[in-house]
Structure formats: structure tokens, C-alpha cells
mmCIF file of the N, C-alpha and C atoms, coordinates in Angstrom:
data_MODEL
# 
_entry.id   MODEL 
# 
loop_
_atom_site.group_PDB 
_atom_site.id 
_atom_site.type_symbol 
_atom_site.label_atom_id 
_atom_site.label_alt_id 
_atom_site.label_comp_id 
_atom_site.label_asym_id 
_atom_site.label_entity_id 
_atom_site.label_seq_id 
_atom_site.pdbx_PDB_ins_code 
_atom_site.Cartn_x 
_atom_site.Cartn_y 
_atom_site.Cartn_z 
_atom_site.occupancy 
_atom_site.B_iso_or_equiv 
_atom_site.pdbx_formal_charge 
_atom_site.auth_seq_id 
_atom_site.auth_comp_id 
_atom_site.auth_asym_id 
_atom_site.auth_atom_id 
_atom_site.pdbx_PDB_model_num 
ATOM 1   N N  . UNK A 1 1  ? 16.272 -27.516 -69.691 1.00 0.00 ? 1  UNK A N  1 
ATOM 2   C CA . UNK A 1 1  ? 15.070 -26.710 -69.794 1.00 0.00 ? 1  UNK A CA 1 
ATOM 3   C C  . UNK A 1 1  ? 15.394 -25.480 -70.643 1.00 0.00 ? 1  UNK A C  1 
ATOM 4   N N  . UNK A 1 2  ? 14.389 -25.156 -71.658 1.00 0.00 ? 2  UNK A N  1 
ATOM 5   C CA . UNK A 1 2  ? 14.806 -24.269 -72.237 1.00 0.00 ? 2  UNK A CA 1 
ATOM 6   C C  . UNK A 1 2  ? 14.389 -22.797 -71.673 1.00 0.00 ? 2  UNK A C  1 
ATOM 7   N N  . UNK A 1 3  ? 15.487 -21.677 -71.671 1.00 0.00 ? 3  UNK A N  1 
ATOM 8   C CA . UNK A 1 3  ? 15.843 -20.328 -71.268 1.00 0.00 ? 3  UNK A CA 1 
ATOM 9   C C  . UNK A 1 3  ? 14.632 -19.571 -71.325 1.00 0.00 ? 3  UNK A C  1 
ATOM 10  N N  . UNK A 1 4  ? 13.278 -19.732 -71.860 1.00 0.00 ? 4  UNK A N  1 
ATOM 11  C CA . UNK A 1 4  ? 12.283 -19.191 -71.566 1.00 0.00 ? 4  UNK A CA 1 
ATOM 12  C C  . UNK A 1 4  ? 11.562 -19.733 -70.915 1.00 0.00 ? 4  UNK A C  1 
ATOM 13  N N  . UNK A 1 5  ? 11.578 -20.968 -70.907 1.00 0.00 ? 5  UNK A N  1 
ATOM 14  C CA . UNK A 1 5  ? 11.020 -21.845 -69.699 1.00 0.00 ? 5  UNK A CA 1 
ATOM 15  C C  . UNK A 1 5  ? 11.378 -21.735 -67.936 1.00 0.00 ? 5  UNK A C  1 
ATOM 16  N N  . UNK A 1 6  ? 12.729 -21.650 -68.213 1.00 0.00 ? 6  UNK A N  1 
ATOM 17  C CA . UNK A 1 6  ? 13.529 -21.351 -66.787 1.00 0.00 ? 6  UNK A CA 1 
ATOM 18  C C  . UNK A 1 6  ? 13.378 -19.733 -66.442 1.00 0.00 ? 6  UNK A C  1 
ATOM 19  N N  . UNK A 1 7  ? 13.194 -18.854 -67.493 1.00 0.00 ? 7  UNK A N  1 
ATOM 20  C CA . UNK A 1 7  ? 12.563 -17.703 -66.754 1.00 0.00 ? 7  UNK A CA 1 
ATOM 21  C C  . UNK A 1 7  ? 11.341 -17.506 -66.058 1.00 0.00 ? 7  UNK A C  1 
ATOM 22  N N  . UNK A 1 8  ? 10.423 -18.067 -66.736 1.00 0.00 ? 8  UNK A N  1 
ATOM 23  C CA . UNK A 1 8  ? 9.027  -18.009 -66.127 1.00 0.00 ? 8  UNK A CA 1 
ATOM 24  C C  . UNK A 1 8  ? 9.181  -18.739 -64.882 1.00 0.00 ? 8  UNK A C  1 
ATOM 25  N N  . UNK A 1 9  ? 9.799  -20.040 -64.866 1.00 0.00 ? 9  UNK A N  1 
ATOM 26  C CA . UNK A 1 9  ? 10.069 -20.465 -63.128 1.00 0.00 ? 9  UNK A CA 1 
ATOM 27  C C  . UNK A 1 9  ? 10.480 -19.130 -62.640 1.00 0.00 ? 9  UNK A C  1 
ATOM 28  N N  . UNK A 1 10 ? 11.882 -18.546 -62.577 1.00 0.00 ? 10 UNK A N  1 
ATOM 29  C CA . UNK A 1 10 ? 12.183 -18.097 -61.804 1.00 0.00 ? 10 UNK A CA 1 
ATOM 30  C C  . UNK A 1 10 ? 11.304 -17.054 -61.619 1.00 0.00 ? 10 UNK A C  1 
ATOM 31  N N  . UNK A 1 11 ? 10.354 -16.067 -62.350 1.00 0.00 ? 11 UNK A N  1 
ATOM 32  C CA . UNK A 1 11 ? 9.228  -15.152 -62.241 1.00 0.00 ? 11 UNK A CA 1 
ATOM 33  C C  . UNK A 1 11 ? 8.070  -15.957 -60.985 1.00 0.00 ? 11 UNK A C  1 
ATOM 34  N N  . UNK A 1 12 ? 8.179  -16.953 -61.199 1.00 0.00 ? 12 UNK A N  1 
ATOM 35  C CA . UNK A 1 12 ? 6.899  -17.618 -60.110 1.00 0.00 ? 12 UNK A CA 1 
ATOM 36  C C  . UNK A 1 12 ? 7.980  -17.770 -58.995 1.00 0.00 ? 12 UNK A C  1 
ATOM 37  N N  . UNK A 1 13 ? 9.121  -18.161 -59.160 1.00 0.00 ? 13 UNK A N  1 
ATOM 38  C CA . UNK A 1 13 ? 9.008  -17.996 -57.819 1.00 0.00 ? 13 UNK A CA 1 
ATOM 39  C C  . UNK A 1 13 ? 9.312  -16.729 -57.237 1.00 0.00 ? 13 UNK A C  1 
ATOM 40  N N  . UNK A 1 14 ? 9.619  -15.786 -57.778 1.00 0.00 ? 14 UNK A N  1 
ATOM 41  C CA . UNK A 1 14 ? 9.906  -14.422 -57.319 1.00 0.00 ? 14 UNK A CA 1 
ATOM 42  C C  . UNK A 1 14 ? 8.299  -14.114 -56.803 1.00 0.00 ? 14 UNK A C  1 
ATOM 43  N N  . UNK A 1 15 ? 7.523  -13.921 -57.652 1.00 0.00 ? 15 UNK A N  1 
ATOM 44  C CA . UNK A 1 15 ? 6.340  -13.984 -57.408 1.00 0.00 ? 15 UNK A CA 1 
ATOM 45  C C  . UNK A 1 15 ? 5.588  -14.738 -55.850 1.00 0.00 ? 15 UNK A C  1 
ATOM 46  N N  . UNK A 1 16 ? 6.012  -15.861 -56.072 1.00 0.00 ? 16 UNK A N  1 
ATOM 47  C CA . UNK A 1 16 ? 6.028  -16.819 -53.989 1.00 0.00 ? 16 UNK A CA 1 
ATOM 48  C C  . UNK A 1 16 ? 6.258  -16.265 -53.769 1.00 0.00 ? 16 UNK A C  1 
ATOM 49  N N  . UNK A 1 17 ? 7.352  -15.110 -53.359 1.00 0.00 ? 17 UNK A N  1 
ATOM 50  C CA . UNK A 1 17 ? 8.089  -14.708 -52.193 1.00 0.00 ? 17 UNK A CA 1 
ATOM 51  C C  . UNK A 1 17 ? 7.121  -13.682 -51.166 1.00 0.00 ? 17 UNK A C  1 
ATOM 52  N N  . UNK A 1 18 ? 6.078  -13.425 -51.422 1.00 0.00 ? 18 UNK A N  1 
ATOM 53  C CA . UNK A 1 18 ? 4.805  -12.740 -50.897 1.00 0.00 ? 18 UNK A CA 1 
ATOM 54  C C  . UNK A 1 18 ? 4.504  -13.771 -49.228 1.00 0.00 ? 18 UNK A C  1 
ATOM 55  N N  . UNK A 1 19 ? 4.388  -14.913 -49.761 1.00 0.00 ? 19 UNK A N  1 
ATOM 56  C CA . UNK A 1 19 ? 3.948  -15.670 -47.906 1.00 0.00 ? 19 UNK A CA 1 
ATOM 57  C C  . UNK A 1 19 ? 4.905  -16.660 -48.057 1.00 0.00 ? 19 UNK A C  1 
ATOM 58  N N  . UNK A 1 20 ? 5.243  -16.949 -46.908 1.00 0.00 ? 20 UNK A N  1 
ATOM 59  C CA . UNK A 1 20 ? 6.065  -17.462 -46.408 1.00 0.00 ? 20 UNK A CA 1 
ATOM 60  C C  . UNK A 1 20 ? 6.219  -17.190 -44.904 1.00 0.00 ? 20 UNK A C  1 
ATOM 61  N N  . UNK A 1 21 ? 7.536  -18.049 -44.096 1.00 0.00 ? 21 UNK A N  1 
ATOM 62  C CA . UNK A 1 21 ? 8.583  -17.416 -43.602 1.00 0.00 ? 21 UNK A CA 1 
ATOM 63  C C  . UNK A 1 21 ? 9.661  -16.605 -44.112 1.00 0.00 ? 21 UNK A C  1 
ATOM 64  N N  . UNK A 1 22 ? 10.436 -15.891 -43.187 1.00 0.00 ? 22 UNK A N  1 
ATOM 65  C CA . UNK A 1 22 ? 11.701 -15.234 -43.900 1.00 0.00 ? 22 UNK A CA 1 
ATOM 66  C C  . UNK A 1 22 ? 12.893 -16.623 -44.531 1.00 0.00 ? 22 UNK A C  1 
ATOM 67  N N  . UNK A 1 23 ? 12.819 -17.680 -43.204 1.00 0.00 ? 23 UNK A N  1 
ATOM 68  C CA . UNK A 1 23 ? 13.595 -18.325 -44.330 1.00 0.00 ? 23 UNK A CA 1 
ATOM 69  C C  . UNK A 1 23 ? 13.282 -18.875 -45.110 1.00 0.00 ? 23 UNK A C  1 
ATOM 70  N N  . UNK A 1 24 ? 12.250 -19.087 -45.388 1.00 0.00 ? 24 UNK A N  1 
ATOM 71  C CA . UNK A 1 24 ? 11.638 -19.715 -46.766 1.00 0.00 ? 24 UNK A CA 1 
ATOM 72  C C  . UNK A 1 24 ? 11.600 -19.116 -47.873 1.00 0.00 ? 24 UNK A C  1 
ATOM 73  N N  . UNK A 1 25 ? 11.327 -17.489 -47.974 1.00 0.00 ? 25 UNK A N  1 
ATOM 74  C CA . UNK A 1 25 ? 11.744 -16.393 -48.720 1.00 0.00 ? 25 UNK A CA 1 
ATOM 75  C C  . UNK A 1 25 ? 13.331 -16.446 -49.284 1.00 0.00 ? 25 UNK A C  1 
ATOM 76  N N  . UNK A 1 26 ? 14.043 -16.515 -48.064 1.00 0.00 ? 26 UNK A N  1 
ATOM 77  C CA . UNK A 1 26 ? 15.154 -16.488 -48.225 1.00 0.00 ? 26 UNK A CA 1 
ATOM 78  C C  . UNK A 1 26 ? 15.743 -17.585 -48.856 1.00 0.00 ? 26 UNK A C  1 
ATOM 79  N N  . UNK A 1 27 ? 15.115 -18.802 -49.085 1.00 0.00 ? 27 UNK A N  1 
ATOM 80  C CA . UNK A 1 27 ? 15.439 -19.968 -49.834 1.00 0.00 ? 27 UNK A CA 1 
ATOM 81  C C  . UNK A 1 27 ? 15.247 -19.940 -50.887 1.00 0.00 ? 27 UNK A C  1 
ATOM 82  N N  . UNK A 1 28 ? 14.196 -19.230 -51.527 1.00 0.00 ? 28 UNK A N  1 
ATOM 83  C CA . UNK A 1 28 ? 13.885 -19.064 -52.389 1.00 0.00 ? 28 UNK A CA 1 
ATOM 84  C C  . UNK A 1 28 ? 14.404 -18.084 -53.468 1.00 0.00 ? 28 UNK A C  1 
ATOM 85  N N  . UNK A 1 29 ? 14.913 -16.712 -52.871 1.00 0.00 ? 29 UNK A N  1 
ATOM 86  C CA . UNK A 1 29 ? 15.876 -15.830 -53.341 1.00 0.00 ? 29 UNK A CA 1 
ATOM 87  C C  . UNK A 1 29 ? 16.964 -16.212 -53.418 1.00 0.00 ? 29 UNK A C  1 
ATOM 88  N N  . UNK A 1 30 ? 17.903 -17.557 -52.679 1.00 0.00 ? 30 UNK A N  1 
ATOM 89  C CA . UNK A 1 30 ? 19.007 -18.238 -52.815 1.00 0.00 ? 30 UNK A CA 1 
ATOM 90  C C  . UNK A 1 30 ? 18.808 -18.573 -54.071 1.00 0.00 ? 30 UNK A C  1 
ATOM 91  N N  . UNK A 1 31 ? 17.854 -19.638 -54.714 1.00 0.00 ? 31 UNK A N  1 
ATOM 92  C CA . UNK A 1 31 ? 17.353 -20.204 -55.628 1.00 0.00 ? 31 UNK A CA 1 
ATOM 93  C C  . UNK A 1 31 ? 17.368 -19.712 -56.704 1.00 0.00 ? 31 UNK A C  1 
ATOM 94  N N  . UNK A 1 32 ? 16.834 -18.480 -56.887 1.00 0.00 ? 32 UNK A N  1 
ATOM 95  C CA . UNK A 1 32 ? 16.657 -17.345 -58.275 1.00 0.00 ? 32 UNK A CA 1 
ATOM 96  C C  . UNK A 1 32 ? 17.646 -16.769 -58.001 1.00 0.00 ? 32 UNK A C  1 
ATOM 97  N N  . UNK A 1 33 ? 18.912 -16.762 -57.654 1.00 0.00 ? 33 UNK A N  1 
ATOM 98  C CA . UNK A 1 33 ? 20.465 -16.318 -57.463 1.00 0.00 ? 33 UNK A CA 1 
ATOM 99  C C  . UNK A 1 33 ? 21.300 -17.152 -58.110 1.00 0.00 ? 33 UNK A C  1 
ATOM 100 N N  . UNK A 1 34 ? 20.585 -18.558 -57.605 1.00 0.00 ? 34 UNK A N  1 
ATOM 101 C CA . UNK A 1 34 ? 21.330 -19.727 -58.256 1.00 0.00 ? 34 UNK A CA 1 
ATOM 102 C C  . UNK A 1 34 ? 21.355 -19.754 -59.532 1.00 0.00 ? 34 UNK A C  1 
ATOM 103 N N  . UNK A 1 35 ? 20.270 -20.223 -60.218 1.00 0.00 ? 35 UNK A N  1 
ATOM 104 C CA . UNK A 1 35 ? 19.388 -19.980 -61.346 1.00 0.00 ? 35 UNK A CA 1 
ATOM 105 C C  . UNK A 1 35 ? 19.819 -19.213 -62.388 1.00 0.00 ? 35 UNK A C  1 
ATOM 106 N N  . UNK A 1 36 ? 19.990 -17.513 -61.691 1.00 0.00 ? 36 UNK A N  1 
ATOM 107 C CA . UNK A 1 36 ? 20.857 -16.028 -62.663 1.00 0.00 ? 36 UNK A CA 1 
ATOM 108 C C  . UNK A 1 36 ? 22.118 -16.814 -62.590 1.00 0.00 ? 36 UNK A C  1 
ATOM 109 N N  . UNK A 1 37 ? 22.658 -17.399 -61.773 1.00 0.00 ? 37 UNK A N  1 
ATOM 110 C CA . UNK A 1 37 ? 24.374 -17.503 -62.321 1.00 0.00 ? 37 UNK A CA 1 
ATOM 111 C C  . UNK A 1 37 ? 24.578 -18.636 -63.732 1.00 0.00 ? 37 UNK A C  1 
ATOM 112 N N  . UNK A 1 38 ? 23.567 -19.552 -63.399 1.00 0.00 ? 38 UNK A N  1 
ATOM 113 C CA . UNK A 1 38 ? 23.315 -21.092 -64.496 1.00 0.00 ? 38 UNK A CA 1 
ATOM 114 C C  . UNK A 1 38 ? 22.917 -20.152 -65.723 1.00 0.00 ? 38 UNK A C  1 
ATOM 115 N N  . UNK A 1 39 ? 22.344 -19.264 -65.591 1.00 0.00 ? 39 UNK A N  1 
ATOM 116 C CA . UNK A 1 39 ? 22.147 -18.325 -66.951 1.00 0.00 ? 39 UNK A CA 1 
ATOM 117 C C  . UNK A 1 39 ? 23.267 -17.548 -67.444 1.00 0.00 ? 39 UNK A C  1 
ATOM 118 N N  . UNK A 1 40 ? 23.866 -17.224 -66.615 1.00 0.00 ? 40 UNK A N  1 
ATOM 119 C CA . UNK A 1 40 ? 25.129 -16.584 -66.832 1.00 0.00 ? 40 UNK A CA 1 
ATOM 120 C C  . UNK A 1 40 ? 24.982 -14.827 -66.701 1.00 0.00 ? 40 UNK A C  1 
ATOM 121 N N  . UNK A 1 41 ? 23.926 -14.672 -65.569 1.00 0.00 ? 41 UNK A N  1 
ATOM 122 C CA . UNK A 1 41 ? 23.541 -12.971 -65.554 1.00 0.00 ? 41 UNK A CA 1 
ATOM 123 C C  . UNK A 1 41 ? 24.421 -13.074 -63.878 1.00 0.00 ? 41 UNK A C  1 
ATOM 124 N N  . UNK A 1 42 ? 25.149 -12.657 -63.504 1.00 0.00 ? 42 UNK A N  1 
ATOM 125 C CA . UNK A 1 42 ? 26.052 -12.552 -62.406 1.00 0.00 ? 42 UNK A CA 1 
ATOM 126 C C  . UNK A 1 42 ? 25.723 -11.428 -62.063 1.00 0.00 ? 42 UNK A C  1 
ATOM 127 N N  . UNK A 1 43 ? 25.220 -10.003 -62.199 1.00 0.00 ? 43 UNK A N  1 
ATOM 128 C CA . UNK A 1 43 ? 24.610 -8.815  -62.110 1.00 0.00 ? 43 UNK A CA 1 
ATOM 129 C C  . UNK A 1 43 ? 23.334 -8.752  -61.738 1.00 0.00 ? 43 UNK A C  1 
ATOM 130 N N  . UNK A 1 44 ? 22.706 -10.031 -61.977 1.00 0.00 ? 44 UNK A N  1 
ATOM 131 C CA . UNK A 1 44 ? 20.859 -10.053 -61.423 1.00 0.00 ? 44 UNK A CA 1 
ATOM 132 C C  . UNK A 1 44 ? 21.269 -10.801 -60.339 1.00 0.00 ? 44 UNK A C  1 
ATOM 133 N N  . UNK A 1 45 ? 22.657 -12.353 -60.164 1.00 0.00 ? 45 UNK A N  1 
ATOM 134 C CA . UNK A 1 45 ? 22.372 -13.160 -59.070 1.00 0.00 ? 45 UNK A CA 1 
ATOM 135 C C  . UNK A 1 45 ? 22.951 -11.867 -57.892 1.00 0.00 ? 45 UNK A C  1 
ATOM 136 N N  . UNK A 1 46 ? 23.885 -11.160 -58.224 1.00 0.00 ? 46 UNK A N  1 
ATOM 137 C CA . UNK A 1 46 ? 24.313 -10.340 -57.029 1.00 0.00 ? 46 UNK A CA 1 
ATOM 138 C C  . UNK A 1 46 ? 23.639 -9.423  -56.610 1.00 0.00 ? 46 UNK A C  1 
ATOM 139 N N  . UNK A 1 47 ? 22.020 -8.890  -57.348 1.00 0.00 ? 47 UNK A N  1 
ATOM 140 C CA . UNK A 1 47 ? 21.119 -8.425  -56.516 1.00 0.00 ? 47 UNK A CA 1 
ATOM 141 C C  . UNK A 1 47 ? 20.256 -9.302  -56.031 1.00 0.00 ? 47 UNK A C  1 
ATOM 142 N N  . UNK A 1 48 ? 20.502 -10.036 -56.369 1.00 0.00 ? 48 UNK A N  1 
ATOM 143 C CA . UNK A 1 48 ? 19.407 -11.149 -55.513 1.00 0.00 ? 48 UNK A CA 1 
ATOM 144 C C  . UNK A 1 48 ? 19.891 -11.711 -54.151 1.00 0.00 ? 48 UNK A C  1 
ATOM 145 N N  . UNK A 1 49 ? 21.315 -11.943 -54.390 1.00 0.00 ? 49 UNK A N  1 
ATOM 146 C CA . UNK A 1 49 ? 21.855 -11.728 -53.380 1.00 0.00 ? 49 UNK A CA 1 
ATOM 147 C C  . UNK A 1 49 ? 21.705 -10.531 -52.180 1.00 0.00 ? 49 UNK A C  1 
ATOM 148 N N  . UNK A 1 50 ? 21.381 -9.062  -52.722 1.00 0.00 ? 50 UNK A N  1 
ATOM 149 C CA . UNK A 1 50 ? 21.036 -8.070  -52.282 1.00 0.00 ? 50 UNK A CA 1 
ATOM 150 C C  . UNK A 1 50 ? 19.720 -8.081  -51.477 1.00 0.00 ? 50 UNK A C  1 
ATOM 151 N N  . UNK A 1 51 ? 19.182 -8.623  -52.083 1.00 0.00 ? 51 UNK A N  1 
ATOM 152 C CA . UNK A 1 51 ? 17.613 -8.709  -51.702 1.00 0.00 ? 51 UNK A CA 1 
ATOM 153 C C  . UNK A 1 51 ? 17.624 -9.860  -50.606 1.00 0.00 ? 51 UNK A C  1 
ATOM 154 N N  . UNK A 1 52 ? 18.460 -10.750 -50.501 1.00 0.00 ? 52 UNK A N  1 
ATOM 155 C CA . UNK A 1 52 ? 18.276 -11.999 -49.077 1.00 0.00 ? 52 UNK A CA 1 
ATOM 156 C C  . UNK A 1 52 ? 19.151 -11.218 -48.031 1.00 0.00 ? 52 UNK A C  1 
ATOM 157 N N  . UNK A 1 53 ? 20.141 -10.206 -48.322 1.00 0.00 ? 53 UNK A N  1 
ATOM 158 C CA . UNK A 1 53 ? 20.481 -9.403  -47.383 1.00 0.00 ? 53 UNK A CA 1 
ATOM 159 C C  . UNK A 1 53 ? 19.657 -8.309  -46.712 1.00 0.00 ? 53 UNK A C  1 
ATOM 160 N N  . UNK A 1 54 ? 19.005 -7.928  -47.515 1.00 0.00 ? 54 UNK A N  1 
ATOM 161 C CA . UNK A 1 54 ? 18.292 -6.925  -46.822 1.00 0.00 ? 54 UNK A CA 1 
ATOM 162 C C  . UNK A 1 54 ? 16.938 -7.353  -46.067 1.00 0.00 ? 54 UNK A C  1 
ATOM 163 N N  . UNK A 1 55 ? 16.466 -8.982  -46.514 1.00 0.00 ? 55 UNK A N  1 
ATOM 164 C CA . UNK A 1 55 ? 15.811 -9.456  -45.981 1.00 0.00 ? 55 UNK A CA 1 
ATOM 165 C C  . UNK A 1 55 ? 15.988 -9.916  -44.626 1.00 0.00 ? 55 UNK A C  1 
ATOM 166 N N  . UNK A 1 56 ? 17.247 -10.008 -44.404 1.00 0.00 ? 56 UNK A N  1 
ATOM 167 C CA . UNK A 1 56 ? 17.929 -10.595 -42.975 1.00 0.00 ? 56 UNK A CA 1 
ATOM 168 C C  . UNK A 1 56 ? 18.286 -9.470  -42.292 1.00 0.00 ? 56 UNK A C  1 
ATOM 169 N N  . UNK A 1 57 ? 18.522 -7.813  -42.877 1.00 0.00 ? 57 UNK A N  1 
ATOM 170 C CA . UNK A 1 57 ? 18.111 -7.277  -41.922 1.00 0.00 ? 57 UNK A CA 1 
ATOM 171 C C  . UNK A 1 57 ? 16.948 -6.339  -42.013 1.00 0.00 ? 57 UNK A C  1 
ATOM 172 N N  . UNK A 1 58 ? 16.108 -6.946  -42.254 1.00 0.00 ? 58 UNK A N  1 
ATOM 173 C CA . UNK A 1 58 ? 14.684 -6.080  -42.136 1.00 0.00 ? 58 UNK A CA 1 
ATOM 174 C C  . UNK A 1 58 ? 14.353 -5.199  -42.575 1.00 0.00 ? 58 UNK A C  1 
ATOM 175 N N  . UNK A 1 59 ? 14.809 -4.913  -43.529 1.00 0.00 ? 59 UNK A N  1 
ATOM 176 C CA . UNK A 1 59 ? 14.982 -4.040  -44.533 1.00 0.00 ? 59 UNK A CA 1 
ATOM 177 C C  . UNK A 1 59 ? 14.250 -3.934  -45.660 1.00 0.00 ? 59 UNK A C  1 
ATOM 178 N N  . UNK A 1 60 ? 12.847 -3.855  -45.372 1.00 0.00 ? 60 UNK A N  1 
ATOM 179 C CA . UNK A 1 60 ? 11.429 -4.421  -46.197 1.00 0.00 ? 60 UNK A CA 1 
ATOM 180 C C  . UNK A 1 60 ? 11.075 -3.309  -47.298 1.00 0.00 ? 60 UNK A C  1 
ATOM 181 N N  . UNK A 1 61 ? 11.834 -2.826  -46.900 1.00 0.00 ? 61 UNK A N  1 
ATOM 182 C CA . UNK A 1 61 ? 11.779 -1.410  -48.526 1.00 0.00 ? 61 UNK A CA 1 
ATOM 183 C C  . UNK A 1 61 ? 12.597 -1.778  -49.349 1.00 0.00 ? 61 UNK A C  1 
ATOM 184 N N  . UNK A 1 62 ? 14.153 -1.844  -48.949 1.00 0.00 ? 62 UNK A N  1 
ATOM 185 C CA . UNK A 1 62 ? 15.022 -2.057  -50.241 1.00 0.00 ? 62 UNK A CA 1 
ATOM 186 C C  . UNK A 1 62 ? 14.758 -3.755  -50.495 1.00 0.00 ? 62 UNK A C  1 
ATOM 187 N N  . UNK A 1 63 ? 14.182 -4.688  -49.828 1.00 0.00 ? 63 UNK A N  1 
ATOM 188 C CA . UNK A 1 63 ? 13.795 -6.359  -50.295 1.00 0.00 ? 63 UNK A CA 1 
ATOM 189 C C  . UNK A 1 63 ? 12.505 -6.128  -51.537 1.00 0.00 ? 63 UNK A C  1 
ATOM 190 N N  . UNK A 1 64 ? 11.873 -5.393  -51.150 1.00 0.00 ? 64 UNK A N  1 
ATOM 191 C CA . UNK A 1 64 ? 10.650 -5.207  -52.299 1.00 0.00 ? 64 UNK A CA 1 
ATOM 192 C C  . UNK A 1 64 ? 11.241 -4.179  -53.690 1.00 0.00 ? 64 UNK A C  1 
ATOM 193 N N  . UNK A 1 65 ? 12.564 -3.113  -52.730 1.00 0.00 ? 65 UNK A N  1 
ATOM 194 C CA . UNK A 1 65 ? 12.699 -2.732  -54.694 1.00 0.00 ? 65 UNK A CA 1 
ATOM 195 C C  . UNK A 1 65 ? 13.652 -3.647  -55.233 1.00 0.00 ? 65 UNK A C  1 
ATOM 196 N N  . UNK A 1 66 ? 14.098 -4.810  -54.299 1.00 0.00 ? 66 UNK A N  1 
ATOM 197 C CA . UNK A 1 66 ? 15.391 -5.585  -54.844 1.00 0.00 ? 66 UNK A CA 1 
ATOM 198 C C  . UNK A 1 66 ? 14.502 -6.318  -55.981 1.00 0.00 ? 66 UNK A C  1 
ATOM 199 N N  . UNK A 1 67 ? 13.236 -7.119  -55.518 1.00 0.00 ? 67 UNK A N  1 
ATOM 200 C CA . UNK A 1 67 ? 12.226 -8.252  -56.139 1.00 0.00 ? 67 UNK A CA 1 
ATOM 201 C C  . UNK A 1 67 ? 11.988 -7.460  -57.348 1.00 0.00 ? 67 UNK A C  1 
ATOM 202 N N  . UNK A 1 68 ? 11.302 -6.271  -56.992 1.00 0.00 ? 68 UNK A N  1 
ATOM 203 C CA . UNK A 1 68 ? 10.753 -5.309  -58.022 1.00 0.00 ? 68 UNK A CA 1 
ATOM 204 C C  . UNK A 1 68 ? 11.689 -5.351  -58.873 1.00 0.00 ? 68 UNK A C  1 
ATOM 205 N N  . UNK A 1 69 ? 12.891 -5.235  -59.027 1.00 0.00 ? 69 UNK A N  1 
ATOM 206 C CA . UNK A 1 69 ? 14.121 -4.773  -60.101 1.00 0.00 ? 69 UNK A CA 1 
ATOM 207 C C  . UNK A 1 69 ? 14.194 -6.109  -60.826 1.00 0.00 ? 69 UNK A C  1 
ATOM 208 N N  . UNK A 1 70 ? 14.384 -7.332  -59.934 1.00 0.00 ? 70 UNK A N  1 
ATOM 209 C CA . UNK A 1 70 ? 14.446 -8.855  -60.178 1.00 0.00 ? 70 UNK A CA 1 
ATOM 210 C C  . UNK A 1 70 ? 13.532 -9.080  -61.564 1.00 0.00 ? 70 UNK A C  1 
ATOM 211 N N  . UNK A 1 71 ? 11.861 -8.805  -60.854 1.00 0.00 ? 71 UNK A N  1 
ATOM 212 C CA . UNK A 1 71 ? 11.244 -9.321  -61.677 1.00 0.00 ? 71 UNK A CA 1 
ATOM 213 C C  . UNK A 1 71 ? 11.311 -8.271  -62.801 1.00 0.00 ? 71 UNK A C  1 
ATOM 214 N N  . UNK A 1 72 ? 11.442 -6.869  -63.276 1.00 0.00 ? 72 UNK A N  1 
ATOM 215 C CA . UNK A 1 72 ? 11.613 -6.463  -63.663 1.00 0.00 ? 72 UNK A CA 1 
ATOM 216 C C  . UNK A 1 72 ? 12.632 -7.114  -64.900 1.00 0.00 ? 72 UNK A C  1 
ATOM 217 N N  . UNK A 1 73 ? 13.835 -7.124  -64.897 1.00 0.00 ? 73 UNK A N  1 
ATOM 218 C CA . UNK A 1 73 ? 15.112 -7.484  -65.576 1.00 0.00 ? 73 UNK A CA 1 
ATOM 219 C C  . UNK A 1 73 ? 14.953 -8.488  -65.705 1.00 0.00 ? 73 UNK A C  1 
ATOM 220 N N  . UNK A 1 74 ? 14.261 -9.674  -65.328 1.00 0.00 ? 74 UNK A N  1 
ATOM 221 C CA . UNK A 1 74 ? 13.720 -11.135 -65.771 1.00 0.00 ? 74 UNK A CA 1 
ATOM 222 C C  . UNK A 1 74 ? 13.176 -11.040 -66.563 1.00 0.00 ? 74 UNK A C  1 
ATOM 223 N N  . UNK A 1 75 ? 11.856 -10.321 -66.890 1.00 0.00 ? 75 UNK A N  1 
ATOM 224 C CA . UNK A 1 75 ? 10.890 -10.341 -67.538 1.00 0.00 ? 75 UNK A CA 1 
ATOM 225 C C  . UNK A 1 75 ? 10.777 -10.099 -69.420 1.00 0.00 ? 75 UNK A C  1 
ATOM 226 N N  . UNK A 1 76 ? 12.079 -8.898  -68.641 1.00 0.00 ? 76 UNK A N  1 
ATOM 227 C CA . UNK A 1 76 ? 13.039 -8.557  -70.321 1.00 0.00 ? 76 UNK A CA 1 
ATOM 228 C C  . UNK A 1 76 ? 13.545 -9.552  -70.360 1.00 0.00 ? 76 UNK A C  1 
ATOM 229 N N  . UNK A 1 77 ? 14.030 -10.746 -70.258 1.00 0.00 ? 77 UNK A N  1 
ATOM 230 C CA . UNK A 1 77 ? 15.001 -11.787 -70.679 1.00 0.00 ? 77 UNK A CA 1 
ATOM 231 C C  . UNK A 1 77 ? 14.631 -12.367 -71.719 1.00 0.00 ? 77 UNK A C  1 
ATOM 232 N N  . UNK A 1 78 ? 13.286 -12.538 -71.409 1.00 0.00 ? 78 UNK A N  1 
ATOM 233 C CA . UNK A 1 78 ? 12.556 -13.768 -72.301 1.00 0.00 ? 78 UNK A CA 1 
ATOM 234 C C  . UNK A 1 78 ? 12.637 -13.046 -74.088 1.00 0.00 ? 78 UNK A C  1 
# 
């Protein structure tokens, strides 16, 4: 898939992460972690990583500026 193609996935699903469960959220932030490393951004997967941590502990301020930063620094990719 080509690298602007695979961004806009990962933007939608950052974008999902609104309803859900937490672990379904959290599957999904696994996912766009996965995704940054197959790209080779190791600095976006380890806040994304950030963001399923703070999701597990309830930590609903720094999970929304983690997404916020996510989609942010994605968005420049393209």
C-alpha cells in the first residue's frame, strides 16, 4: 500500500478511537503503533504507545493530547 494511502488509514483509525470500549481503543492504538514502526517513525509508535498507557490508567487528558499530537504528526506525513 502506498505511504499516503497507509496514512489516511491510520488518520481514520485514530479518528475511531472516539466510541468504543477501552479495549477496543486500545487495539486500535496498538495498531497505529504498529503501522508508525512499518513506516519507520519509532518516535510517533512510542507515543502511541504513550497514549494506550495513559489510556489504561485513566488518564483521559494526556490520551486525548497523545491522539491530538498523533493525528497531528500524521497528517504532516503525507
Amino acid at each position: 500500500m502506498p505511504t499516503a494511502a497507509r496514512i489516511d488509514v491510520l488518520l481514520s483509525i485514530l479518528n475511531a478511537t472516539d466510541v468504543g470500549t477501552l479495549d477496543s481503543v486500545a487495539d486500535k492504538l496498538r495498531q497505529v503503533q504498529e503501522e508508525l514502526r512499518d513506516l519507520d517513525r519509532p518516535e510517533l509508535a512510542e507515543r502511541a504507545g504513550e497514549a494506550v498507557a495513559a489510556l489504561r490508567r485513566g488518564d483521559l487528558l494526556e490520551f486525548k493530547r497523545a491522539r491530538a499530537f498523533l493525528q497531528s504528526k500524521i497528517g504532516h506525513l503525507r
